[in-house]
Each structure stands twice: as C-alpha cells, then as structure tokens.
TORNU-705326 format. One line per field, with one value per residue (C-alpha): residue number from 1; x, z, y. Coordinates in steps of 0.02 Angstrom, whole numbers, plus 50000, padded with zeros to 5 digits. Example, Ala and Ser with C-alpha at 12.3 -4.5 7.8 and 13.67 -1.06 7.14 Angstrom:
residues 2
num	1, 2 .
c1	50615, 50684 .
c3	50390, 50357 .
c2	49775, 49947 .
//
This chain:
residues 373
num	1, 2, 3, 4, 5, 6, 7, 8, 9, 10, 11, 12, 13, 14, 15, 16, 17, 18, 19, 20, 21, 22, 23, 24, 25, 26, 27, 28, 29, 30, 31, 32, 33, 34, 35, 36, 37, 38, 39, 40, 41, 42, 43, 44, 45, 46, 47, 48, 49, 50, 51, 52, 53, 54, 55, 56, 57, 58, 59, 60, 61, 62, 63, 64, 65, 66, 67, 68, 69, 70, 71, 72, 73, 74, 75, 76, 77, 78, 79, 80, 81, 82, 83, 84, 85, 86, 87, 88, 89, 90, 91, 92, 93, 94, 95, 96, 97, 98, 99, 100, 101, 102, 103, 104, 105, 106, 107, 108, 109, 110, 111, 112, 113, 114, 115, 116, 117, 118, 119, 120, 121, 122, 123, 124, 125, 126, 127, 128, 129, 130, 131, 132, 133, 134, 135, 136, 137, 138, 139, 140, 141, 142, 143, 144, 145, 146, 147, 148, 149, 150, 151, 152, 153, 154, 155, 156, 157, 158, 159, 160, 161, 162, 163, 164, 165, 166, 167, 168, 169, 170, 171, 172, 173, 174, 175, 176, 177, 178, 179, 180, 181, 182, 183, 184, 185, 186, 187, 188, 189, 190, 191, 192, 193, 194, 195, 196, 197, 198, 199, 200, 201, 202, 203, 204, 205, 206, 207, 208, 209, 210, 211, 212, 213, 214, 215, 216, 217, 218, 219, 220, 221, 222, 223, 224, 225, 226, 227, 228, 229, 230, 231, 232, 233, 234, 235, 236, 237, 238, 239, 240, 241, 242, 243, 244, 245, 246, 247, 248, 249, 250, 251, 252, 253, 254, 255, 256, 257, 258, 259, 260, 261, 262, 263, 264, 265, 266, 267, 268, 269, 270, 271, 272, 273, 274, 275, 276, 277, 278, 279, 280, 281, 282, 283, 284, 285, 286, 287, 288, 289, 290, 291, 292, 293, 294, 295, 296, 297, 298, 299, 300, 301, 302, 303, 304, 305, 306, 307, 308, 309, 310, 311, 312, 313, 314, 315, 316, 317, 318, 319, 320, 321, 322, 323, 324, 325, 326, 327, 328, 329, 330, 331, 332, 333, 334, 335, 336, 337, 338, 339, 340, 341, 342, 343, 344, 345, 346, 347, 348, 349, 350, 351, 352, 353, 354, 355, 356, 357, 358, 359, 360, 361, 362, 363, 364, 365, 366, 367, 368, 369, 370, 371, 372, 373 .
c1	50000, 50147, 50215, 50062, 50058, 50228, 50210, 50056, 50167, 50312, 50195, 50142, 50302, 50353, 50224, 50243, 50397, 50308, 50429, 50564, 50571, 50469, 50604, 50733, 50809, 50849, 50681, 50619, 50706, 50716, 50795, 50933, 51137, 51205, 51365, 51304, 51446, 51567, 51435, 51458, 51633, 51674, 51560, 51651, 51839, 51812, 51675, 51626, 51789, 51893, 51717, 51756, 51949, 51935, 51823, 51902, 52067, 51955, 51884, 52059, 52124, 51973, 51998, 52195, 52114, 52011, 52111, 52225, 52101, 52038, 52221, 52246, 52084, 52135, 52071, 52205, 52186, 51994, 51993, 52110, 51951, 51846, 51928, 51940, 51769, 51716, 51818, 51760, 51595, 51588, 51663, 51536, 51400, 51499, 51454, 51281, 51193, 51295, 51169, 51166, 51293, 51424, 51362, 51170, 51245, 51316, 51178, 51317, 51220, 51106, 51229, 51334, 51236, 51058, 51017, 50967, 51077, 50956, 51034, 50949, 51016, 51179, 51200, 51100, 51218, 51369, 51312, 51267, 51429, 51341, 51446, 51318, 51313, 51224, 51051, 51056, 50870, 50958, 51014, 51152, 51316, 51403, 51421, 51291, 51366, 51522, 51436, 51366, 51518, 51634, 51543, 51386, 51416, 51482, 51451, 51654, 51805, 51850, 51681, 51677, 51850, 51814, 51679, 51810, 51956, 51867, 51728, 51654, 51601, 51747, 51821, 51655, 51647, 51801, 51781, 51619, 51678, 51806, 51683, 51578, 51762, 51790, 51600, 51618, 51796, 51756, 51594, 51684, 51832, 51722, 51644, 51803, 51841, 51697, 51740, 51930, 51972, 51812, 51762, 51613, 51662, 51680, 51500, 51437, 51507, 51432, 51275, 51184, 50995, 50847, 50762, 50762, 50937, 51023, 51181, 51061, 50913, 51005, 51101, 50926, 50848, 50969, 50996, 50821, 50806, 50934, 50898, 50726, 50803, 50913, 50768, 50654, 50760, 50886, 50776, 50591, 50578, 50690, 50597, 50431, 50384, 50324, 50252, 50123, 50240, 50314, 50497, 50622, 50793, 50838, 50804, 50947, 51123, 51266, 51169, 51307, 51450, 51350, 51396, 51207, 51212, 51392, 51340, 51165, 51242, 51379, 51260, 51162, 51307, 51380, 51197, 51198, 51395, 51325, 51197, 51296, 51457, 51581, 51716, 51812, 51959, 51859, 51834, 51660, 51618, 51448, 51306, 51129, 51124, 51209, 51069, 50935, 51003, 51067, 50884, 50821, 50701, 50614, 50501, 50409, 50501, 50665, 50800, 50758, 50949, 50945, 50791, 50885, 51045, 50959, 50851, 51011, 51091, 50936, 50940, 51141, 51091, 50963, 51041, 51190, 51098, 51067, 51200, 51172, 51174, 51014, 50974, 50968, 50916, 50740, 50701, 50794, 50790, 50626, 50604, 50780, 50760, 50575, 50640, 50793, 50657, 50537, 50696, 50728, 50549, 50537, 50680, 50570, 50452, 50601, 50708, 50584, 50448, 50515, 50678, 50645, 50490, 50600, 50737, 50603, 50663, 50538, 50553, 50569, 50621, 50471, 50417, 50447, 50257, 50312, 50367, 50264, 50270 .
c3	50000, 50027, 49886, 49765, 49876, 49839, 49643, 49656, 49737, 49608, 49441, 49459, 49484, 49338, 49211, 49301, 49362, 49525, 49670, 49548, 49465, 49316, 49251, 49251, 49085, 49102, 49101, 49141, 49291, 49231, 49087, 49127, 49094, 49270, 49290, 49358, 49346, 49412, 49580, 49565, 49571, 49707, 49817, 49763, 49790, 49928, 50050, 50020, 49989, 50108, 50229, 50202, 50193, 50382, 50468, 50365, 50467, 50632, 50622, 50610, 50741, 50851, 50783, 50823, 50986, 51041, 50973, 51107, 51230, 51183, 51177, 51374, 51434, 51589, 51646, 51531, 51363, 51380, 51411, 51257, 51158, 51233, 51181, 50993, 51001, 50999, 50828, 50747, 50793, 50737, 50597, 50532, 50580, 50394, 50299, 50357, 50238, 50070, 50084, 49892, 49783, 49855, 50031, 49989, 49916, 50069, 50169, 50287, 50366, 50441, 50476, 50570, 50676, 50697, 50888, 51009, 51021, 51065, 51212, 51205, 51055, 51089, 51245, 51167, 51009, 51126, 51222, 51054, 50972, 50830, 50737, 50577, 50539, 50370, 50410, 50403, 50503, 50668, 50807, 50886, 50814, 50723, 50835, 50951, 50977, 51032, 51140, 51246, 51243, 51302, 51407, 51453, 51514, 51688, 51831, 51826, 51699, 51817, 51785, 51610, 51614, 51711, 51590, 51448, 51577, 51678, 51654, 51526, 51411, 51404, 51259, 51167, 51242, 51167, 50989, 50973, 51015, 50857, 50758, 50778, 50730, 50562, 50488, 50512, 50424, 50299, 50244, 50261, 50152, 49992, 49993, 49988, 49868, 49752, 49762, 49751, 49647, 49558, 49434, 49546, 49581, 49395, 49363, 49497, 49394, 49248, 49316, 49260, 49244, 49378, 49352, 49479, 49487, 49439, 49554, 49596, 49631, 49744, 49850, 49866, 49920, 50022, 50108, 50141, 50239, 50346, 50396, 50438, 50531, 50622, 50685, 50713, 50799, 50878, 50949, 50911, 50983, 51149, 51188, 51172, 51005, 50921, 51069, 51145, 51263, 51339, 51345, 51294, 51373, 51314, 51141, 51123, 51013, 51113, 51278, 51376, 51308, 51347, 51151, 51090, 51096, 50998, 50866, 50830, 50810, 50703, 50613, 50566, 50541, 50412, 50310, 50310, 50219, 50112, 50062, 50043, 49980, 50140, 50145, 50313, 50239, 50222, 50030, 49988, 49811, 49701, 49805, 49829, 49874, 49723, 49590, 49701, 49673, 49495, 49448, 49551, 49688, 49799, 49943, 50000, 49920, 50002, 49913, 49969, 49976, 50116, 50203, 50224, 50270, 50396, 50468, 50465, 50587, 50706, 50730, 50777, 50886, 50974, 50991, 51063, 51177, 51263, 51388, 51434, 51327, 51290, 51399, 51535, 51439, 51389, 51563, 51638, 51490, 51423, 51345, 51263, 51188, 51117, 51055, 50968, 50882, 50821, 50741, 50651, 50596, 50504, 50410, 50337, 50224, 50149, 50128, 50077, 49983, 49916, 49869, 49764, 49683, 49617, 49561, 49482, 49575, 49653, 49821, 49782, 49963, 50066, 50246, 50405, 50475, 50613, 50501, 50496, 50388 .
c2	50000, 50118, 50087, 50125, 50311, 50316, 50288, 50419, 50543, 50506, 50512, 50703, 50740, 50663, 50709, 50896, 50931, 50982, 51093, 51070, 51252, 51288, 51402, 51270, 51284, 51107, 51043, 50878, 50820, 50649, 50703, 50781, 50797, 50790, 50675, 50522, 50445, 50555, 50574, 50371, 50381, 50496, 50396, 50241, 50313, 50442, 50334, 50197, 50087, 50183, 50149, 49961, 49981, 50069, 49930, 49797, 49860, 49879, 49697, 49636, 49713, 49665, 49491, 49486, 49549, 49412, 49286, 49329, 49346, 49167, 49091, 49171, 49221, 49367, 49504, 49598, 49527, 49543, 49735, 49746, 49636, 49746, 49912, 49859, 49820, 50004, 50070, 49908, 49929, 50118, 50071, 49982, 50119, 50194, 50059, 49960, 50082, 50006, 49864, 49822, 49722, 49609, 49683, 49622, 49452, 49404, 49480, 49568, 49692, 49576, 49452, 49580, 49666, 49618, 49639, 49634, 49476, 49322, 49264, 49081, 49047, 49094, 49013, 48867, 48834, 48834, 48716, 48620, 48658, 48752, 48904, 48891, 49072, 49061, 49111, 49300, 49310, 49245, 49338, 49248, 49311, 49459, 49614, 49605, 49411, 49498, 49618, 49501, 49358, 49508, 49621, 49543, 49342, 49407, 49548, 49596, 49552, 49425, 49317, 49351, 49284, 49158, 49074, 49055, 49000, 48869, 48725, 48615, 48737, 48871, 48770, 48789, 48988, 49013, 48929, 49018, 49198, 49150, 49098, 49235, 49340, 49219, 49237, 49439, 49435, 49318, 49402, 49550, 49532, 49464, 49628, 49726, 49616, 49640, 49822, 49837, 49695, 49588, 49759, 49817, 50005, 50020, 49939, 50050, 50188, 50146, 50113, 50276, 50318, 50317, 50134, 49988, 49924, 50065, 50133, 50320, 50191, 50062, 50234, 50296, 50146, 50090, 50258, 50247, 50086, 50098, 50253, 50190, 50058, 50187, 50274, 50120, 49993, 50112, 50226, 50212, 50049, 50047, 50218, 50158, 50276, 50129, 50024, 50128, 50223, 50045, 50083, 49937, 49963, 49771, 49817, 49937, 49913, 49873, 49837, 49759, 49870, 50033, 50088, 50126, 50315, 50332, 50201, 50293, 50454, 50391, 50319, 50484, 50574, 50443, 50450, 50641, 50600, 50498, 50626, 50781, 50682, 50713, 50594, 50548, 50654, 50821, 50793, 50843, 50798, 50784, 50671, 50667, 50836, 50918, 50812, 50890, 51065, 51028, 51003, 51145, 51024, 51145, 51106, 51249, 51384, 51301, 51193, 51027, 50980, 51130, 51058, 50881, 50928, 51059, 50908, 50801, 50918, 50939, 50747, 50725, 50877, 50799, 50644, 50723, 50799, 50631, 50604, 50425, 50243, 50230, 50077, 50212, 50364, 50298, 50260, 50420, 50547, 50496, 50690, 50696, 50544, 50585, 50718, 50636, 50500, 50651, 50734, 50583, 50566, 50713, 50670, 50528, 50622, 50720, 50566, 50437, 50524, 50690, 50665, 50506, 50599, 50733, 50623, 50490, 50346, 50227, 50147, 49967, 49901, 49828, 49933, 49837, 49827, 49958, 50089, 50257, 50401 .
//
C-alpha cells in the first residue's frame, strides 16, 4: 500500500515537474545531463571503499584481539578485546547503509549486527557446538554476539573471564567467540573484494539512469532503509515511540557494552555524508544533494537539499543531547530521547517520499510493519 502512495506521489512529479522550478532551463528532471557517473565515482573512491577499507582494518584488529584473549583468557587481554570492540563497531556504523551488491549478496548487514543479540540461542548453540552462521534472520552472532560474549556473560572482567578460563564449556565459549570473529571477516573481506578487485566500483560507475537496479536507485533505496532502521530499531523501539509508550531498554544496540548512543549518532552522521558527499578526509564531492540542486528540487520555496541537510543536523543535535546509553536514557531521559526519535521522523518524508519523487526513483524496498510516515 505504501508503495502504490509512493508511485502516486512520484507520477505528478514526473508528468509535472512539480517543486522542481518551472524556470529550470533544464527541464524535465528525469531528463537531465548531470554527471552520474562522476557522483558514482566519488562515492566509490572517497566513502565507500575507504568505509570498508577502515572497518576491514578495525575487524582485524578486534579479531587479532580476541584471538589473544581466547588463547589466554585474563582480565588483561579481555579489556584489550573489549577496547577494539568500539572502533570496529563504529566502523561499521559507515558502511551498514551500502546494503546492495556484494554487501546484499552476502547479506552482511544483517549478519553483522542484527540485535538485540538472542541470548537463548547463543547460549543454546554453545552448548550444542553450533557456529552455523548462514542464516542471516538469526540473532546469535556478528556484533551484538560479541557484545554480549565480552561484556555481558559476567558481573566483573573476572567472571567474564572466568567462563572462557574454567569449566566444561569454556572450550566451546572460546571457539564460538572466534567463530563469531571468522564469519564477520570472511563476509567482510568478499565485499572489499567485490569492490577493490572483482570490477564492481567500475559497474557502479557505469550504472547511470533512475530505474530499479540502477547505482542512483540502489544509493537511494538503500539510504532509505537503513535510515529507517536507524530510527526504528535504535531509537523508536527501545523508547517506546512505536510500542504505545512501553519503553524497551533490552532492545537497544550494544546493551552490555554501553555503546548505543555513539553508534546511533555515528550512524546519522555517516547518512547525512552519504547525502551531501563528505568523505572521512574532508573531501566533499557531488552526492545526493548536488542532483537535488542541479535540477532545482524545491520544497516549500526552500532547496530541498537545504531542508535535508538542515534536518540532518537537528537529529545529531538531538541525539547528542542525550547524555546517557540509551538503555538508561529511555528510562531516565525519556524527553531527550523523544525528542531525538521526532527529529529523526521528520527526516522521513524528505528522505523517503520527496527526494525520490524529484529524482524519479521509486522505492522498491518493502516497509517493516512498524514503520510510519
């Protein structure tokens, strides 16, 4: 159903060129001479390999990490796991929204962090001996598997150590918290792969036009849904926003690390550099946001490009503004954190529904049920 109000929103402006200037000497929006492929490439060169080159470094060092943690469990060697969990883990916050090519083929992004980490079935397939990581709709491994293996199995460093030092199932602790390490890596490393070396940053490239499939079509849509998921399942459902005011501290990212709040913001902040073209180096290059103005797309009398960016900075602002992982901050800073979700939310209309409109590209990815816009 959203997607046939969608299409109706996206048809008039089509057949109209509605909001995006009627004066626009270059006329039909969807016709148009903008450089798609040199927008393509500066994503692929400036962000989104050196995105994967970064955490692909990160995930090594957390795995050289753990591997020595698991080779001499101590109080010592786990704080140093536990440390290179955090750049890792932000890391990735860069890169979750590239769900499309070799990322989507290997289903990464939910077989890295989907959470909150079922804790039966982790506990469950160690006891069973199980490191099967191929179904990507499970809960029991990636990052929030590490989260709870390293932070969350004991009350102090001593107990956590402890369970992989002593009794029948450290052996099976400790082959499962590399496990967990060798999926992430592996998955990991074909994707860099795909990019760097197996001709897909030069098909991305080349990839011009607005239909289904197409590199401006799978940025948009892919933009789109992780965002979504960014302010559903990092905020909107641990605060309550989407279950009738019933707050769900459990539900958070990172819940045993205390991480949640650092990993939503970076999140935000690495889709508003995706949509204005910012690279980690301070290059800022032709994105999203220079199409938009390119074919003039006004909301309101404003430049829509403004109106994002502008609603991209309220939300980092509000969720800076909460002072507290969020496992405590929905209980304790119920207000601040309302407020962080509604910023987000407003985002959605301009994101989801206007920008694809002007740029006549459909949304082709299906709603999670407790999506609202």
């Amino acid at each position: 159903m959203k997607n046939i109000l969608l299409f109706l929103c996206w048809l008039p402006a089509t057949l109209f060129v509605t909001g995006c200037g009627s004066d626009n000497s270059i006329g039909d929006p969807c016709e148009n001479s903008f450089d798609q492929a040199a927008l393509f490439a500066h994503l692929a060169d400036e962000q989104i390999i050196p995105a994967y080159t970064l955490f692909q470094e990160n995930l090594t060092t957390l795995q050289v990490a753990v591997q020595a943690f698991t080779n001499s469990p101590s109080t010592l060697t786990l704080g140093n796991a536990q440390s290179a969990l955090r750049p890792a883990w932000l890391a990735w916050q860069r890169i979750a929204q590239y769900e499309f090519g070799p990322a989507e083929e290997v289903a990464l992004r939910s077989s890295l962090n989907n959470f909150p980490a079922n804790i039966t079935a982790i506990e469950s397939n160690i006891a069973a001996g199980n490191t099967d990581f191929n179904r990507p709709d499970t809960y029991d491994k990636g990052f929030p598997a590490l989260d709870y293996l390293l932070f969350g199995t004991g009350d102090t460093p001593a107990a956590i150590v402890e369970r992989f030092n002593a009794g029948e199932l450290a052996p099976a602790n400790r082959q499962y918290l590399t496990r967990v390490l060798d999926d992430m890596t592996t998955r990991t490393s074909q994707v860099v792969d795909a990019w760097q070396n197996q001709g897909y940053r030069d098909a991305f490239v080349r990839n011009t036009g607005t239909a289904a499939g197409t590199s401006l079509s799978l940025l948009i849509n892919s933009l789109n849904e992780h965002y979504e998921a960014i302010r559903r399942d990092k905020l909107g459902i641990p605060s309550g926003a989407l279950t009738l005011g019933f707050t769900n501290p459990d539900q958070v990212e990172a819940r045993y690390s205390g991480l949640s709040r650092e990993l939503c913001l970076e999140a935000v902040r690495a889709a508003r550099a995706l949509f204005a073209g910012e690279s980690s180096t301070g290059i800022n290059g032709n994105s999203l946001d220079d199409l938009l103005n390119y074919i003039d797309a006004q909301k309101d009398g404003q430049p829509l490009s403004a109106l994002i960016i502008n609603q991209f900075t309220a939300a980092i602002t509000a969720i800076e503004a909460i002072s507290q992982p969020l496992h405590l901050a929905v209980e304790q800073q119920k207000s601040v954190v309302s407020n962080a979700y509604v910023a987000m939310q407003r985002q959605v209309i301009l994101l989801k529904t206007d920008m694809p409109s002007m740029l006549c590209v459909a949304i082709t990815y299906v709603d999670n049920p407790s999506d609202s816009d």
